[in-house]
C-alpha positions in Angstrom: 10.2 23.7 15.5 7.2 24.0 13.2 9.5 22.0 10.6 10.2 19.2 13.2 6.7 18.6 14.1 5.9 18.6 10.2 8.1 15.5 10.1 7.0 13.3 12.9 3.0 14.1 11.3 3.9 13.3 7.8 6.0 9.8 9.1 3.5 9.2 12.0 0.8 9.5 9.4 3.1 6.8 7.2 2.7 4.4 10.5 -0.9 4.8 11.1 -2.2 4.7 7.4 -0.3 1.2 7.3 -1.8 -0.4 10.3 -5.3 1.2 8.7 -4.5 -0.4 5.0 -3.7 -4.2 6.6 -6.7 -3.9 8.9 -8.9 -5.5 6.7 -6.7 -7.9 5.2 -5.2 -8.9 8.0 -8.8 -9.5 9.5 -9.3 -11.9 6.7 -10.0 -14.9 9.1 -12.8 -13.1 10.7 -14.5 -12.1 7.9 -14.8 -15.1 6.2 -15.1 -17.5 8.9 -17.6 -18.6 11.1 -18.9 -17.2 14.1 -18.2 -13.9 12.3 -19.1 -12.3 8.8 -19.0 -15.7 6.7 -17.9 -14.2 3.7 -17.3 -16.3 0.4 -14.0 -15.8 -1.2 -15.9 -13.8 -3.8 -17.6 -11.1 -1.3 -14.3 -10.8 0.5 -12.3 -9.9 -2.9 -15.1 -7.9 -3.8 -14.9 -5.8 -0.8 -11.9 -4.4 -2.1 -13.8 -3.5 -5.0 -14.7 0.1 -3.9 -11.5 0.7 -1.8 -9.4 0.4 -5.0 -12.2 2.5 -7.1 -11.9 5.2 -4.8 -8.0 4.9 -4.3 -7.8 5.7 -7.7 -10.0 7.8 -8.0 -9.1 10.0 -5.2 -5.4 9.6 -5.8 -6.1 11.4 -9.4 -8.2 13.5 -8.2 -5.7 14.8 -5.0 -3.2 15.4 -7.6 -5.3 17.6 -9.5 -6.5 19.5 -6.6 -3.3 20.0 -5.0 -2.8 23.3 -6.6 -5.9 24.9 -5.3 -6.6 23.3 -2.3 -3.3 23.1 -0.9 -1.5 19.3 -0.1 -2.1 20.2 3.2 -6.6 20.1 3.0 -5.6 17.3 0.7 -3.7 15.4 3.7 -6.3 16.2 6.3 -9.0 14.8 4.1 -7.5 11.9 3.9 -7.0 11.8 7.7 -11.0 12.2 8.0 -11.5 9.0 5.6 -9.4 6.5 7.4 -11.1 7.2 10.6 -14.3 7.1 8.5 -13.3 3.8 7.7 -12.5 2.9 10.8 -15.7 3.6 12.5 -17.3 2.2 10.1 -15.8 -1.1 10.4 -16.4 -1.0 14.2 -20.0 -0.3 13.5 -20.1 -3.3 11.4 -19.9 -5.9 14.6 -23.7 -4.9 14.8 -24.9 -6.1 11.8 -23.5 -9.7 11.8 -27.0 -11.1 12.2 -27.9 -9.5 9.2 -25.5 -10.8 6.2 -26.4 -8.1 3.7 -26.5 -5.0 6.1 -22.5 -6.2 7.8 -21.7 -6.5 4.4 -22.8 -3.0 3.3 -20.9 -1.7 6.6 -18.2 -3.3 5.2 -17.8 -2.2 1.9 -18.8 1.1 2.7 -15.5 1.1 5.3 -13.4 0.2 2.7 -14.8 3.1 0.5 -13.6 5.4 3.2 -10.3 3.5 3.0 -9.6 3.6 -0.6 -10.6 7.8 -0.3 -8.1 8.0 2.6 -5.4 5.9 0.7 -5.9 7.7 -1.9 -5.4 11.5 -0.8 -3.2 10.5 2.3 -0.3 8.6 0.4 0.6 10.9 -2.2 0.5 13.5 -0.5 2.6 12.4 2.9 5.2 10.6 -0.2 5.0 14.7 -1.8 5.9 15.9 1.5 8.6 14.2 2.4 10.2 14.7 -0.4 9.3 18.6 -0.1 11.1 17.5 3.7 14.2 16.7 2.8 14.7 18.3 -1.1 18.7 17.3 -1.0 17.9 13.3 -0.1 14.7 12.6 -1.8 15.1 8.7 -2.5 16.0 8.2 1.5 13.2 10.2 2.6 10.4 8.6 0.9 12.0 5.1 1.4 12.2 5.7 5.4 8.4 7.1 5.1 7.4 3.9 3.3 9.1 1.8 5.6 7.3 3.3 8.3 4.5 2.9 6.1 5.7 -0.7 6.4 6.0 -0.6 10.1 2.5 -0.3 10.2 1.5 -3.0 7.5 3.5 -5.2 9.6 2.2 -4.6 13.5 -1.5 -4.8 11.8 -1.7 -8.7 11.9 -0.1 -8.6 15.4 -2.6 -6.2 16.5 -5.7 -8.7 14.7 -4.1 -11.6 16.4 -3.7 -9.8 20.1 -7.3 -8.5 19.7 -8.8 -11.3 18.5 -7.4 -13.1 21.5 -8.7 -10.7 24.0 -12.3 -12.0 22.3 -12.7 -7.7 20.6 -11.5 -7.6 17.1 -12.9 -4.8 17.0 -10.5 -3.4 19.1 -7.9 -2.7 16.2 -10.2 -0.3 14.0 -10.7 1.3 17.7 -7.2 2.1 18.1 -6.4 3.4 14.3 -9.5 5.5 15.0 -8.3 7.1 17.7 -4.7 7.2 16.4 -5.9 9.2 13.6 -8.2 11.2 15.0 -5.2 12.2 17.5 -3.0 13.0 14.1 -5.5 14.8 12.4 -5.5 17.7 15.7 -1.9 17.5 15.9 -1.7 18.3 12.0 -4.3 21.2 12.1 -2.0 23.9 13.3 1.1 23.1 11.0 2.3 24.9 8.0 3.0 21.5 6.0 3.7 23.1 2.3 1.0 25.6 2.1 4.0 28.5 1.9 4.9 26.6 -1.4 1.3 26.2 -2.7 1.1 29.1 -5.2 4.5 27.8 -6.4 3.0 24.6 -6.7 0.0 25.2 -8.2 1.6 27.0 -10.8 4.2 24.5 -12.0 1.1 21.7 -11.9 -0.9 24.0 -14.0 2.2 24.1 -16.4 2.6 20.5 -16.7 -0.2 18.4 -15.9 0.4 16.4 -19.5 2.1 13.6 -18.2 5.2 12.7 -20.5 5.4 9.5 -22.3 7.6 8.0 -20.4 5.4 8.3 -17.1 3.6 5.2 -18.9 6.5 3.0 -18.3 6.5 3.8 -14.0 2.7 3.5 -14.1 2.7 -0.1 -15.6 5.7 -1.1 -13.0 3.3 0.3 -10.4 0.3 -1.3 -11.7 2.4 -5.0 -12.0 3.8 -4.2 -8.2 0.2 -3.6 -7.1 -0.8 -7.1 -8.1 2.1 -9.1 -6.3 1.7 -6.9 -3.3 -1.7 -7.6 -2.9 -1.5 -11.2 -4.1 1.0 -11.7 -0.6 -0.7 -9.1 1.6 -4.5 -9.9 1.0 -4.5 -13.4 0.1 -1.4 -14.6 2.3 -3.3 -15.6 4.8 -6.5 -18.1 3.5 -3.7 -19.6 1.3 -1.9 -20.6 4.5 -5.5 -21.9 6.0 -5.6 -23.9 3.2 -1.9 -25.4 3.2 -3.2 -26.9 6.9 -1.8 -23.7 8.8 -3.7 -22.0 11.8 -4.9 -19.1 12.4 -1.6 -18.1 14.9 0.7 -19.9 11.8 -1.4 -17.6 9.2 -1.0 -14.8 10.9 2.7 -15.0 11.4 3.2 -15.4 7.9 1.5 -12.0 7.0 3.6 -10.4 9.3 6.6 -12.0 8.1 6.0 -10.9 4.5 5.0 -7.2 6.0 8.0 -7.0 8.0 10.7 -8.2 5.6 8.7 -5.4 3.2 10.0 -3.0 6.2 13.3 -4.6 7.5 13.7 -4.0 3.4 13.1 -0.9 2.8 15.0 0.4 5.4 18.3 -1.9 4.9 18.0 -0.8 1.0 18.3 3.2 2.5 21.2 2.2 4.3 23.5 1.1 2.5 22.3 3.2 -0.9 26.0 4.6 -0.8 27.2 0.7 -1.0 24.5 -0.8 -3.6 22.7 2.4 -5.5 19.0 2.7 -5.7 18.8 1.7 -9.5 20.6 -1.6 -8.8 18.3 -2.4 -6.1 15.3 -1.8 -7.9 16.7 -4.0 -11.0 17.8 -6.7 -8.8 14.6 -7.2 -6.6 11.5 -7.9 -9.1 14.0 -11.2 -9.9 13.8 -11.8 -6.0 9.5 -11.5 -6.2 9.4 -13.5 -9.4 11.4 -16.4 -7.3 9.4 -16.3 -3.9 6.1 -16.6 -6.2 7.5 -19.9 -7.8 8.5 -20.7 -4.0 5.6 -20.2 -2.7 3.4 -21.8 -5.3 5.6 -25.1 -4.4 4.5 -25.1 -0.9 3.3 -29.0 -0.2 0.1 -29.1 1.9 0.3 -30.2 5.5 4.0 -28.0 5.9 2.5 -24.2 6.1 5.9 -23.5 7.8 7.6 -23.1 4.9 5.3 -20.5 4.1 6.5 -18.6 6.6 10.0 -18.3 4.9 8.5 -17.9 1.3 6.4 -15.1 2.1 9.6 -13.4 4.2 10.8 -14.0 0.5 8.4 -12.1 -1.0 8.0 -9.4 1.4 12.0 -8.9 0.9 11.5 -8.6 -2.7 8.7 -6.3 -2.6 10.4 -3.7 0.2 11.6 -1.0 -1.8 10.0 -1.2 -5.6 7.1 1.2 -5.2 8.6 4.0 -2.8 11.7 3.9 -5.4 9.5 4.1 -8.2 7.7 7.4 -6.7 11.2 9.0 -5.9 12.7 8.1 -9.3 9.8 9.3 -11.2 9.3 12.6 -8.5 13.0 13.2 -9.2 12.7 13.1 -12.8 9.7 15.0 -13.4 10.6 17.8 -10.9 7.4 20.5 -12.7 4.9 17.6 -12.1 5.7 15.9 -8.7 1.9 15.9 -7.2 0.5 14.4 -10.6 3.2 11.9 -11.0 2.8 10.8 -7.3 -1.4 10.5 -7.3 -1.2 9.2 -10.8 1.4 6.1 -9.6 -0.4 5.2 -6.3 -3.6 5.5 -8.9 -2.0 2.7 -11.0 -0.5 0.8 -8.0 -4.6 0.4 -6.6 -5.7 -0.5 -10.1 -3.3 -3.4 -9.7 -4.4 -3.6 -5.9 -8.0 -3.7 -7.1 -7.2 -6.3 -9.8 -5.7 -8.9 -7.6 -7.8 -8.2 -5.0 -11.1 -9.1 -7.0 -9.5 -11.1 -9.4 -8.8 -14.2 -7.4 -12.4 -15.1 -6.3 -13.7 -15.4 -9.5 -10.3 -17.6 -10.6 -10.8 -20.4 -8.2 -14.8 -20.0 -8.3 -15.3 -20.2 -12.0 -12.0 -21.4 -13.3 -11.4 -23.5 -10.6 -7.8 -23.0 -10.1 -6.2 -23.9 -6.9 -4.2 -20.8 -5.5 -1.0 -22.7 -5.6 -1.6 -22.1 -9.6 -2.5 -18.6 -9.1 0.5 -18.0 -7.4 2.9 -19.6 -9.9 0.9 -17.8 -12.7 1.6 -14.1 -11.3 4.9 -14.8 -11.4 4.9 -14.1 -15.2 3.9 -10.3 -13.5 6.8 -10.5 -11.6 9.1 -10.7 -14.4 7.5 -8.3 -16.6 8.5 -5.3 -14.0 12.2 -7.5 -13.7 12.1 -6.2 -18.0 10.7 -2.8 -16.8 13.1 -1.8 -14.2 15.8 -1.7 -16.4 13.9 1.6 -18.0 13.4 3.4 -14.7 16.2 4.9 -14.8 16.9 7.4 -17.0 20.4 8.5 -17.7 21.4 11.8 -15.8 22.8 13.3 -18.8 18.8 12.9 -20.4 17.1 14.1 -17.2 18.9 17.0 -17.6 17.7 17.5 -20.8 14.1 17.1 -19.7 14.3 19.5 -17.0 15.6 22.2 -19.6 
């Protein structure tokens, strides 16, 4: 029984922490937009500024507290910073009058989020492979498509609320969500009888081997088209002509083709192996940026079907990369997990900032921008060929 509820908190924890991540993305419109926060497209990269810091930051630092703290504080922490985040962001509506203060709020919600990213999605990503020891590559690709369940009902959720005239009314909900999770979670075991085991093995190993360096530059590269589609989807499609309804449909196409993805990719796994699927899809990214940097102004419908591209091409890269790397370095799973969602934020953070300062000094349009990270895109199409190493060699490593 105890097992059973472990599951449906570590992969009802994948759903929440989505819908948490894309509530401020997917809120994009209101922040930067009249009657609302009226950000400039530099203060709204910039708010994820702190939220990728601290994503990093925490995601190191989880792995190296795992051993003493136990996954299981490390999990519940995180718990305690999304809802942080979330209250925060609801306390923000208050200080619209005031530019500065709502935009303190703000980046002091997104703090709280990158801490809560940070400790919660290594560790659920650690525990479901702890889950299900015999399957590991389906069990953290169904928790990330969860994950994705999430990333995709957020923009619905912005759209629905924002209708009923209380966008506030998501960060509510997650709030309460988690706060609901966090109870639930207090009384389980989740891997605290393996944490002396644990801490042991991550004492032994916590030198990362060489090649970890070639997962945490395809994380990093898969960071930056993730958060080029999810974060930035939407004022691109403002500024092909679309509307806010139009805008909003896109994100959630990209966010649920990242989903649909994921979860097709675990089923037929016995059909079409992991390692050809994660070869095959950075090609599939690299085309849906050129497709989407071709989108003519005045016809944001296509948009629609390019970012469904994109989102189909992203599905199952990073969750494979965890499980490929957590399979491989079997001694170090909690380092090698914080250390690639570490690298993944960096390349959060770097698109996420990065693109305000590109059209506001450089002046380039974002139909530029997005032709331009294609290049990233087919860097990791180079790199996934080296995720995989050869059983015979794992072997080796293990010994």
């Amino acid at each position: 029984m105890a097992e059973r509820n472990e599951v449906v908190a570590v992969y009802s924890t994948g759903v929440i922490q989505g819908v948490a991540l894309v509530t401020f993305p997917a809120a994009s419109a209101i922040f930067s937009t009249p009657p609302y926060f009226r950000l400039s497209s530099t203060e709204y990269g910039g708010m994820f500024v702190p939220q990728a810091i601290m994503a990093i930051a925490s995601s190191l630092m989880g792995a190296g507290l795992t051993g003493n703290l136990g996954i299981k504080r490390i999990y519940l922490l995180g718990l305690v910073a999304n809802l942080l985040a979330m209250m925060f962001l609801v306390l923000s509506q208050f200080a619209m009058h005031n530019h500065a203060l709502a935009y303190a709020i703000l980046l002091i919600a997104t703090t709280c989020m990158g801490i809560g990213f940070g400790l919660t999605v290594p560790a659920i990503n650690t525990l479901a492979a702890s889950l299900f020891p015999h399957n590991v590559d389906r069990a953290v690709l169904i928790l990330n498509a969860l994950l994705g369940v999430g990333t995709a009902l957020a923009p619905v959720f912005v759209a629905i609320f924002v209708g009923l005239g209380i966008w506030w009314g998501l960060p509510v909900l997650v709030g309460a969500l988690a706060a609901l999770l966090l109870l639930f979670s207090l009384r389980l075991p989740l891997g605290e009888t393996e944490r002396s085991s644990a801490a042991e093995a991550e004492k032994d190993g916590t030198k990362l081997p060489a090649r970890f360096w070639v997962f945490a530059a395809f994380a990093l590269l898969y960071g930056i088209c993730e958060t080029m589609n999810g974060n930035w989807g939407s004022l691109y499609m403002k500024k092909l002509g679309a509307t806010t309804t139009v805008a909003s449909i896109a994100l959630t196409m990209f966010w649920g083709t990242v989903t649909a993805g994921r979860i097709f990719f675990a089923a037929i796994e016995k059909w079409f192996p992991e390692r050809r699927t994660c070869e095959v899809l950075p090609f599939v990214v690299a085309g849906a940026f050129v497709a989407i940097s071709l989108i003519p102004t005045g016809n944001p419908y296509l948009g629609i079907l390019a970012f469904a591209l994109a989102g189909l091409g992203c599905s199952a890269l990073l969750p494979l990369t965890v499980s490929f790397a957590e399979e491989e370095f079997t001694t170090i799973t909690a380092s090698v997990a914080g250390g690639l969602i570490a690298f993944y934020q960096r390349g959060y953070g770097i698109a996420a900032f990065g693109v305000g300062p590109l059209q506001s000094r450089a002046r380039l349009e974002f139909n530029t921008i997005y032709a331009g990270t294609a290049i990233f895109a087919l860097v990791m199409c180079v790199l996934s060929f080296g995720l995989i190493r050869p059983v015979a060699a794992a072997a080796r490593y293990q010994e």
